[in-house]
PyMOL Python script that loads the backbone (N, CA, C, O; Angstrom):
from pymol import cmd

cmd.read_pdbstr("""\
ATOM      1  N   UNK A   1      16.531   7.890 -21.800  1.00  0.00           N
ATOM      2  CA  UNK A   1      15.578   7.846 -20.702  1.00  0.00           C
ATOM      3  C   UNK A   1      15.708   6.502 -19.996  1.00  0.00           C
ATOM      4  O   UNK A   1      15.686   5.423 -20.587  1.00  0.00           O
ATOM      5  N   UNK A   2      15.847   6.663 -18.653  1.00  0.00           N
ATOM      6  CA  UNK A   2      15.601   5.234 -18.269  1.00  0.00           C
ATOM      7  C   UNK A   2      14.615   4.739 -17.189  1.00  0.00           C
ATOM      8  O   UNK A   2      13.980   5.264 -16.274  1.00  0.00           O
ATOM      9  N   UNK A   3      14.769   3.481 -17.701  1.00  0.00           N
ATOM     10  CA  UNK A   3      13.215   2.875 -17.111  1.00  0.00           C
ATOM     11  C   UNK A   3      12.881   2.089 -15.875  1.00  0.00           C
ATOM     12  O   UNK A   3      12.997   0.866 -15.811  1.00  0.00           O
ATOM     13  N   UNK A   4      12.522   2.745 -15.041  1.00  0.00           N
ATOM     14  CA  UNK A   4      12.789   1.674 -13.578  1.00  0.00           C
ATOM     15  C   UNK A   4      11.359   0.914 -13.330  1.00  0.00           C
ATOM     16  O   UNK A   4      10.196   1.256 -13.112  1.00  0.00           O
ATOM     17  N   UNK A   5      12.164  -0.430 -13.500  1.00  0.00           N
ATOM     18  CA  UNK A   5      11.116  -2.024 -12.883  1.00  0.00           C
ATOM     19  C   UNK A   5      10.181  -1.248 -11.501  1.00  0.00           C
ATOM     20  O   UNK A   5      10.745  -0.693 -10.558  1.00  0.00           O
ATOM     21  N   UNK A   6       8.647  -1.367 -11.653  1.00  0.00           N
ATOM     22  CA  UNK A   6       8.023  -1.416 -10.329  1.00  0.00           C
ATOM     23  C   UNK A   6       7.384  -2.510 -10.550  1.00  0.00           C
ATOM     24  O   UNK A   6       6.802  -2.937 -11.547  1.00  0.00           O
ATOM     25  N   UNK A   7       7.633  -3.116  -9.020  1.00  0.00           N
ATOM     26  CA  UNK A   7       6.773  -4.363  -8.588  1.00  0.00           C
ATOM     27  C   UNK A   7       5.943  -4.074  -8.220  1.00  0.00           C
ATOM     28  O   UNK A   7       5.936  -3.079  -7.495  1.00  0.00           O
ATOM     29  N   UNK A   8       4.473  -4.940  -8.570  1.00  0.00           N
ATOM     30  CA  UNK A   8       3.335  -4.440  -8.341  1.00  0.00           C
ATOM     31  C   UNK A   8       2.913  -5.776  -6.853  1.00  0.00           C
ATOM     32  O   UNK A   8       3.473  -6.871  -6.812  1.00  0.00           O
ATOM     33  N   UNK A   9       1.903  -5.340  -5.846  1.00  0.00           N
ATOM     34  CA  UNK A   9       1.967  -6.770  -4.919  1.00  0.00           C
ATOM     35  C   UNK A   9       0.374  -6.635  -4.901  1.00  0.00           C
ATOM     36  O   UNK A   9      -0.235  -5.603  -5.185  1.00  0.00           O
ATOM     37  N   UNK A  10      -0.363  -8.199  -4.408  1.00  0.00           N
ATOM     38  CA  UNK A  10      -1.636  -8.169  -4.092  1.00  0.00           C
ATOM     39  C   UNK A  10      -2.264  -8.076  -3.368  1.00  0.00           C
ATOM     40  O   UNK A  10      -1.133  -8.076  -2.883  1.00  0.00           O
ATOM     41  N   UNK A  11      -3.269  -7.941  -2.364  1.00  0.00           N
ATOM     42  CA  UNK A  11      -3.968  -7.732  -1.446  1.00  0.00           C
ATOM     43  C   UNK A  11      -2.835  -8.380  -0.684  1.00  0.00           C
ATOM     44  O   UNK A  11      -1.969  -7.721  -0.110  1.00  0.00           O
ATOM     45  N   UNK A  12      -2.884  -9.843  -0.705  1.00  0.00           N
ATOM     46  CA  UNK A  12      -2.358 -10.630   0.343  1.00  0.00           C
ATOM     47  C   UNK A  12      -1.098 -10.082   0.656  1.00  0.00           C
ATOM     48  O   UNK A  12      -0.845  -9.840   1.836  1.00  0.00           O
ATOM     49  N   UNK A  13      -0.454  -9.902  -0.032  1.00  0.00           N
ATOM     50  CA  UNK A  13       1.030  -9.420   0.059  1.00  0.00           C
ATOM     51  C   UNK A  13       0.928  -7.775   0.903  1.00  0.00           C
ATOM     52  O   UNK A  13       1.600  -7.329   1.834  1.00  0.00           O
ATOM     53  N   UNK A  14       0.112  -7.336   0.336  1.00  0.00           N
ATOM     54  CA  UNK A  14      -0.307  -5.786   1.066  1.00  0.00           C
ATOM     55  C   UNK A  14      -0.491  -6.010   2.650  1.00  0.00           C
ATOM     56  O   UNK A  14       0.177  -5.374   3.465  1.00  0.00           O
ATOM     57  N   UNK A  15      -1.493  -7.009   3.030  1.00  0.00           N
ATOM     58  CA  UNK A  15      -2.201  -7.676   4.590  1.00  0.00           C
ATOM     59  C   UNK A  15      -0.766  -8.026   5.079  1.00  0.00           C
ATOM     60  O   UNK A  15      -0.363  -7.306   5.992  1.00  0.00           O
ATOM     61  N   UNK A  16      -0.012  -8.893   4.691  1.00  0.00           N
ATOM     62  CA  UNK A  16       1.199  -9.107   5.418  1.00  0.00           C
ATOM     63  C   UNK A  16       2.509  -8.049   5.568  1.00  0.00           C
ATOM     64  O   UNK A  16       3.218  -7.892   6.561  1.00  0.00           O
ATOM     65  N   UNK A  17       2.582  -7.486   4.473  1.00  0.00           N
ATOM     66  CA  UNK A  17       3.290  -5.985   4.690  1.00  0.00           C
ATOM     67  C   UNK A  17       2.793  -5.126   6.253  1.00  0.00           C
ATOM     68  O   UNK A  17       3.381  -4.648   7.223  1.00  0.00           O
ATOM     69  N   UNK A  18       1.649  -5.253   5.883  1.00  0.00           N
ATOM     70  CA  UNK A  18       1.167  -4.043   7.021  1.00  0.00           C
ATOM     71  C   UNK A  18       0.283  -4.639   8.081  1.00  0.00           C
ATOM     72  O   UNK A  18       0.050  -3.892   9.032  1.00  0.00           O
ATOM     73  N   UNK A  19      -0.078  -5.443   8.097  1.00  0.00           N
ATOM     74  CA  UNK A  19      -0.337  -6.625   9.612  1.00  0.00           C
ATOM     75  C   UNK A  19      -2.083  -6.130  10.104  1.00  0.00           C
ATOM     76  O   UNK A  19      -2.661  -6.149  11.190  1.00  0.00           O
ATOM     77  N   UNK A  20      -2.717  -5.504   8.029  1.00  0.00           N
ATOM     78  CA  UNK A  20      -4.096  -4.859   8.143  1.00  0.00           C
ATOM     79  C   UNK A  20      -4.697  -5.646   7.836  1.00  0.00           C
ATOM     80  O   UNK A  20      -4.050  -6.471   7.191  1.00  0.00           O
ATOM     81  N   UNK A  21      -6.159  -5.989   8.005  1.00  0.00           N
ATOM     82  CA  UNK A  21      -7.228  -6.943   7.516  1.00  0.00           C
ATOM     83  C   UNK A  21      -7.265  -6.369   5.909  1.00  0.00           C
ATOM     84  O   UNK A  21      -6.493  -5.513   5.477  1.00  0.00           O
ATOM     85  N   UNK A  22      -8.196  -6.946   5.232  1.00  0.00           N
ATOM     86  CA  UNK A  22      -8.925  -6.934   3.780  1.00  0.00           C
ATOM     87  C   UNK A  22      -9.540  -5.594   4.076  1.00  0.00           C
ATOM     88  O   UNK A  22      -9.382  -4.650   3.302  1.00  0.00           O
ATOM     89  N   UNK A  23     -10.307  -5.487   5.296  1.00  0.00           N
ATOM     90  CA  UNK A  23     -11.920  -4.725   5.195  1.00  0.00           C
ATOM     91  C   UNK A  23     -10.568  -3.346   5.982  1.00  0.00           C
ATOM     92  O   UNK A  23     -10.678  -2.285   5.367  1.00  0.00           O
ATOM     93  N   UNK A  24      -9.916  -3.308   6.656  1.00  0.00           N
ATOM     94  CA  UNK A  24      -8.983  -2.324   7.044  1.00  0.00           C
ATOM     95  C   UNK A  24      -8.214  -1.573   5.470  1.00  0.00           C
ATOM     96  O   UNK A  24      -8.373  -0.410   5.097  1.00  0.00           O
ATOM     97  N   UNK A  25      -7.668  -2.284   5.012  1.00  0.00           N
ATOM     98  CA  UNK A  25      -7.278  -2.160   4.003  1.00  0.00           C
ATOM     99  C   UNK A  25      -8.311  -1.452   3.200  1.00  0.00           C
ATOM    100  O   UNK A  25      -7.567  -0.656   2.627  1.00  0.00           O
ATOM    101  N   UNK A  26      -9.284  -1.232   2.837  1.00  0.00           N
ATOM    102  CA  UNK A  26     -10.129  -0.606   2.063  1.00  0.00           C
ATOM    103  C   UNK A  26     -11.081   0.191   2.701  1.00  0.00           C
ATOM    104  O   UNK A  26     -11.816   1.022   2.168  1.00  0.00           O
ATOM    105  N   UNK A  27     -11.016  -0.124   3.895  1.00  0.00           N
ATOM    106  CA  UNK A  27     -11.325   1.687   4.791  1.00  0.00           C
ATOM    107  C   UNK A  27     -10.653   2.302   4.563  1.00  0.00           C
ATOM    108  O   UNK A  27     -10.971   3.195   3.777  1.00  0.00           O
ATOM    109  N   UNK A  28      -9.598   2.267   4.958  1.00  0.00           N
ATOM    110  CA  UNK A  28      -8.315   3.335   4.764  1.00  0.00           C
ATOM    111  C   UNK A  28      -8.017   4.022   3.520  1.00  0.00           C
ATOM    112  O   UNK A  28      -7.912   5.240   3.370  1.00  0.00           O
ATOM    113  N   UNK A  29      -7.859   2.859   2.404  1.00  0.00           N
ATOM    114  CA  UNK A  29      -8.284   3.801   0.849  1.00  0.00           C
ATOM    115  C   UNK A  29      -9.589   4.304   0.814  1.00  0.00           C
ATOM    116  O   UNK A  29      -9.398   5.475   0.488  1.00  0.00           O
ATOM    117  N   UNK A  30     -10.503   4.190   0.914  1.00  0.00           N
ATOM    118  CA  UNK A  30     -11.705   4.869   1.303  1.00  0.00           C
ATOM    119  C   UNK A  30     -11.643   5.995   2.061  1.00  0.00           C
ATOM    120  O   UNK A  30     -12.492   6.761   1.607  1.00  0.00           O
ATOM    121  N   UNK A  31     -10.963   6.598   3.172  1.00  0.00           N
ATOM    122  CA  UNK A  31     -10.919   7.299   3.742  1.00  0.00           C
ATOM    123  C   UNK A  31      -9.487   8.325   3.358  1.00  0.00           C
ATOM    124  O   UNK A  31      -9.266   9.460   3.779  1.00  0.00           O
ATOM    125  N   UNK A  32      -8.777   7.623   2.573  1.00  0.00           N
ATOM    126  CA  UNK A  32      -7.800   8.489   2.272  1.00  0.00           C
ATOM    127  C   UNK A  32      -6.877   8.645   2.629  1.00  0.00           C
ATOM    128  O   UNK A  32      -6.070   9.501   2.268  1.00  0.00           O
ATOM    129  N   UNK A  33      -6.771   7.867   3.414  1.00  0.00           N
ATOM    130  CA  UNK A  33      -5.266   7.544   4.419  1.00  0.00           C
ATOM    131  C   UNK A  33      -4.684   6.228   3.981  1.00  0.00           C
ATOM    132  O   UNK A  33      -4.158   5.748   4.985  1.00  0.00           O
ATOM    133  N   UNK A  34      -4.501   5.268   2.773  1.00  0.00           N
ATOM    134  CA  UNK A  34      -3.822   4.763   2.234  1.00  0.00           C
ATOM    135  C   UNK A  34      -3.871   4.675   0.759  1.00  0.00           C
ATOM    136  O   UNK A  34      -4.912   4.975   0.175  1.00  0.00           O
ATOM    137  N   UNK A  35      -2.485   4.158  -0.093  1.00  0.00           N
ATOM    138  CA  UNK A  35      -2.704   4.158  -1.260  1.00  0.00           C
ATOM    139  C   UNK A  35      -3.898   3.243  -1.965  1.00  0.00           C
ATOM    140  O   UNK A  35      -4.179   2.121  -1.545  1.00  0.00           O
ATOM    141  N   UNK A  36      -4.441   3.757  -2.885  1.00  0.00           N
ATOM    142  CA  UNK A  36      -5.106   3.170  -3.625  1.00  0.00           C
ATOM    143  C   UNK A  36      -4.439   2.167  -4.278  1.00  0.00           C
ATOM    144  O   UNK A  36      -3.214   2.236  -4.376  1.00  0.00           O
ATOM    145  N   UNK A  37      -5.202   1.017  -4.857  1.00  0.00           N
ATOM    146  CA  UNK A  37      -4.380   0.034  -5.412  1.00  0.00           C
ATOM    147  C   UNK A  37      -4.743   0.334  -7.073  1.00  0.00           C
ATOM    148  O   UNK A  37      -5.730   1.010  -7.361  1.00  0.00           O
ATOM    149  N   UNK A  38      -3.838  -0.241  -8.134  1.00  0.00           N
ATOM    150  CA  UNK A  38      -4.389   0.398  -9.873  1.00  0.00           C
ATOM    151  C   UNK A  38      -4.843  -1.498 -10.390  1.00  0.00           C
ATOM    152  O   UNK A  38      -4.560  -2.636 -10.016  1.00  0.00           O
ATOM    153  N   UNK A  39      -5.661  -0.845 -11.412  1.00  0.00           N
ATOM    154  CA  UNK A  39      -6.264  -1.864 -11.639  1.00  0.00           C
ATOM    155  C   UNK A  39      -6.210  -2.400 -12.739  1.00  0.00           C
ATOM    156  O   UNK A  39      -6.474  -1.660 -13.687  1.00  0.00           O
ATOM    157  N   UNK A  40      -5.820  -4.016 -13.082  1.00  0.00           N
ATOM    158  CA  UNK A  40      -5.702  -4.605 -13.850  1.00  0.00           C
ATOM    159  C   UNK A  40      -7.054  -5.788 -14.366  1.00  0.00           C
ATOM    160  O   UNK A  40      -7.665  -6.739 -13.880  1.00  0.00           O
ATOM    161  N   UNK A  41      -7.025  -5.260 -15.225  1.00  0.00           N
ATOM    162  CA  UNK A  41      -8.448  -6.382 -15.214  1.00  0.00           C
ATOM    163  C   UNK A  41      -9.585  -6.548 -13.984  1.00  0.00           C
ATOM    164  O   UNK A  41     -10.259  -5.612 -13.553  1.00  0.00           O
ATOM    165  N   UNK A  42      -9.663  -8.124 -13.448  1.00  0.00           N
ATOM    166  CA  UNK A  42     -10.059  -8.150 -12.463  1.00  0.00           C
ATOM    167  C   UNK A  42      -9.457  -8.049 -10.743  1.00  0.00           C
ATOM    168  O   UNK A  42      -9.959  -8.214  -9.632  1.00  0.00           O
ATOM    169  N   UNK A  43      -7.842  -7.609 -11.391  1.00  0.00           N
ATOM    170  CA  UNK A  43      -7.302  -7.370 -10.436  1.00  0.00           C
ATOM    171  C   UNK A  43      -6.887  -6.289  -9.791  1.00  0.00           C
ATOM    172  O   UNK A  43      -7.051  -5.310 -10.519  1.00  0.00           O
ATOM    173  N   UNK A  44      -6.167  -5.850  -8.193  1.00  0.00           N
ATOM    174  CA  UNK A  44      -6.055  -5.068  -7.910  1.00  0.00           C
ATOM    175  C   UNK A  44      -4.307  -4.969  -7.249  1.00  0.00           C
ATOM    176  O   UNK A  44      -3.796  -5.710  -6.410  1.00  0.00           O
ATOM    177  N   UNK A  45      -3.739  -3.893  -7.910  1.00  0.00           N
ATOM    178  CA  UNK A  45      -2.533  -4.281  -7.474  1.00  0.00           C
ATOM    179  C   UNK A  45      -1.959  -3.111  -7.153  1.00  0.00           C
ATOM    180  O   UNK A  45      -2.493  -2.045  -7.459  1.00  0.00           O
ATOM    181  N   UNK A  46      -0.603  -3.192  -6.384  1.00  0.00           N
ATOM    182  CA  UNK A  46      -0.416  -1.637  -5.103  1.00  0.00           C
ATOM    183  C   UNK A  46       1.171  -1.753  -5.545  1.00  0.00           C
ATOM    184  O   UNK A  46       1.838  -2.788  -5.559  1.00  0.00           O
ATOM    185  N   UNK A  47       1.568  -0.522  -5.875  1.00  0.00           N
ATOM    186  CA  UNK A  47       2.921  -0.289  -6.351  1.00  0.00           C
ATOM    187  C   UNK A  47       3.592  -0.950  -4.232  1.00  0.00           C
ATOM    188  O   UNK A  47       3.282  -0.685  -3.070  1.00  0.00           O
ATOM    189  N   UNK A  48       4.503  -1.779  -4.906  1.00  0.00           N
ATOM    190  CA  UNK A  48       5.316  -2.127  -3.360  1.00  0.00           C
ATOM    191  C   UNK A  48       6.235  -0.807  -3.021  1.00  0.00           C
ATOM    192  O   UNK A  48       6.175  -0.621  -1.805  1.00  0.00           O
ATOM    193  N   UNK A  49       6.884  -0.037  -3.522  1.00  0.00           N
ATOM    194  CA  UNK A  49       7.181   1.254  -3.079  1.00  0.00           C
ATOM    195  C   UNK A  49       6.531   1.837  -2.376  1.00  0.00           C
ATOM    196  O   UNK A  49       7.206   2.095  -1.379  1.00  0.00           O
ATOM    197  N   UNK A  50       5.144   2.391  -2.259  1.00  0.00           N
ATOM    198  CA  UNK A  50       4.642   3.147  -1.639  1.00  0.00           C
ATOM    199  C   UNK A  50       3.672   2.264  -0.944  1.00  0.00           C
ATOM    200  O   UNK A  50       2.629   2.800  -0.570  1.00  0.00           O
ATOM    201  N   UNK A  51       3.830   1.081  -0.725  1.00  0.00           N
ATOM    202  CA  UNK A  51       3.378   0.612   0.778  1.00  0.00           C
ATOM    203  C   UNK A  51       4.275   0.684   1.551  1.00  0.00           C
ATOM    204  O   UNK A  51       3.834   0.706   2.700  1.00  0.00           O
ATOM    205  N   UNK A  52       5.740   0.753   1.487  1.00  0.00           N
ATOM    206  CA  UNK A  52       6.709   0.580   2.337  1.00  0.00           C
ATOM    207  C   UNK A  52       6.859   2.042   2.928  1.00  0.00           C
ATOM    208  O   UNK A  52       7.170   2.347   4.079  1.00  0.00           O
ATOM    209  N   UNK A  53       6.528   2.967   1.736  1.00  0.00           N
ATOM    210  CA  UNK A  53       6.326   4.633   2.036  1.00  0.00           C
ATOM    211  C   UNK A  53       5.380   4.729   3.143  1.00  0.00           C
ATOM    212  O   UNK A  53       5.629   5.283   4.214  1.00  0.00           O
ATOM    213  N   UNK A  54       4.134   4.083   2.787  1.00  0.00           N
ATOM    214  CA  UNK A  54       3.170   4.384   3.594  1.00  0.00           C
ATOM    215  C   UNK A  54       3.416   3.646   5.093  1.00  0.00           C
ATOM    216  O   UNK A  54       2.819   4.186   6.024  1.00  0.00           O
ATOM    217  N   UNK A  55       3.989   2.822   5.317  1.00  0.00           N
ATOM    218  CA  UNK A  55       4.603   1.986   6.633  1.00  0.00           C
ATOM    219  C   UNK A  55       5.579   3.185   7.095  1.00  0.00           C
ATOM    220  O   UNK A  55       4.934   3.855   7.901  1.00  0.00           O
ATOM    221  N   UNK A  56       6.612   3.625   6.954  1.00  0.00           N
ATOM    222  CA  UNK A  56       7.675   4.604   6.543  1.00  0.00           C
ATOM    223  C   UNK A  56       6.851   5.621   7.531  1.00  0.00           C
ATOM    224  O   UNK A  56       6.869   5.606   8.762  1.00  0.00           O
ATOM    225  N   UNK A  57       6.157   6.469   6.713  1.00  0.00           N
ATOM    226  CA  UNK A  57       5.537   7.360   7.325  1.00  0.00           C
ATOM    227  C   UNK A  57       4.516   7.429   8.464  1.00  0.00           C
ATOM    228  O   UNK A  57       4.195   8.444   9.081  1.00  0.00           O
ATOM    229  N   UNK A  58       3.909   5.781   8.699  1.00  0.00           N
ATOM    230  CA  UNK A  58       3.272   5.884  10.201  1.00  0.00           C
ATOM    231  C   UNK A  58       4.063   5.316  10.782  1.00  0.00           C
ATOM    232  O   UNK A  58       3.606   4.833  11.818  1.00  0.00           O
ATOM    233  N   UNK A  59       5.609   5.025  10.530  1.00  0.00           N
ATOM    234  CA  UNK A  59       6.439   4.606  11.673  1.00  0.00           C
ATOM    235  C   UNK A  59       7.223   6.224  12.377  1.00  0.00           C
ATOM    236  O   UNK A  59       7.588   6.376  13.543  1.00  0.00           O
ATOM    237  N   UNK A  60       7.297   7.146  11.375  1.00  0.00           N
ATOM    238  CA  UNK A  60       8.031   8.165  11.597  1.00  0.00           C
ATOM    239  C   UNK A  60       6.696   9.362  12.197  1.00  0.00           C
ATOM    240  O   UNK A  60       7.072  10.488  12.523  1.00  0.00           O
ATOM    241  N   UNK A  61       5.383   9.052  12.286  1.00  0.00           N
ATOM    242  CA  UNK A  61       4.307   9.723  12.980  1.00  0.00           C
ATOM    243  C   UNK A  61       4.402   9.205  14.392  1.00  0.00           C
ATOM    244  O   UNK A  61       4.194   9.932  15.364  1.00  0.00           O
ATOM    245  N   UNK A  62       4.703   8.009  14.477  1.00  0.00           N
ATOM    246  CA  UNK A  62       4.525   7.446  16.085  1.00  0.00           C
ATOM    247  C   UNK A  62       6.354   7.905  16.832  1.00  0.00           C
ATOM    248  O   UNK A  62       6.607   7.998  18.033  1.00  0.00           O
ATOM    249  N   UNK A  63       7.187   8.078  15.858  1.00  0.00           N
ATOM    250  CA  UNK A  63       8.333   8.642  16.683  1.00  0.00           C
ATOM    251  C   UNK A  63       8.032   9.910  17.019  1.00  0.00           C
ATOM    252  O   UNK A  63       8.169  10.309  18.176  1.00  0.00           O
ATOM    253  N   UNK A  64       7.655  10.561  16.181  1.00  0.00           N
ATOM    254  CA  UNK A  64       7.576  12.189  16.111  1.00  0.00           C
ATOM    255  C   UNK A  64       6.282  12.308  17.313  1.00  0.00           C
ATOM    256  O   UNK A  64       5.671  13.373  17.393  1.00  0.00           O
ATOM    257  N   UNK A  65       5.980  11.329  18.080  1.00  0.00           N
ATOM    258  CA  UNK A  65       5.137  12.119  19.451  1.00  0.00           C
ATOM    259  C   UNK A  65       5.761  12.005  20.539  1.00  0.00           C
ATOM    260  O   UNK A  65       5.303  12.499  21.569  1.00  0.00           O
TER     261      UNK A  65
END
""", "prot")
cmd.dss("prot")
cmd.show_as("cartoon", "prot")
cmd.util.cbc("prot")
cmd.orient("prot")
C-alpha cells in the first residue's frame, strides 16, 4: 500500500491562496461552498490539495460562461 504525504496549510496560507478574508473564508464553509478545514487541537488546518481544487473549479466556472 502506499502512502501519499498531504500538506496540511493554515488560515493564513488559505487567505493568500485565495485572495479571501478570515470572515469570507468561514462564510463560505458555512454555506457550503468551500472546504472545511480538520481539526487539530486548537488548530485548524485545510488539506492544500483541495484548496487548489477549489480555486481550480471557480476558475473553470468563470470560463465555462
Amino acid at each position: 500500500m502506499q502512502t501519499e504525504s498531504k500538506r496540511l496549510i493554515r488560515l493564513h496560507e488559505v487567505m493568500n491562496l485565495t485572495g479571501l478574508s478570515r470572515a469570507s473564508v468561514y462564510n463560505y464553509i458555512k454555506s457550503g461552498i468551500f472546504p472545511p478545514p480538520a481539526k487539530f487541537g486548537k488548530s485548524s488546518l485545510w488539506e492544500y490539495t483541495e484548496i487548489q481544487e477549489w480555486i481550480s473549479n471557480r476558475l473553470q466556472e468563470r470560463d465555462n460562461k
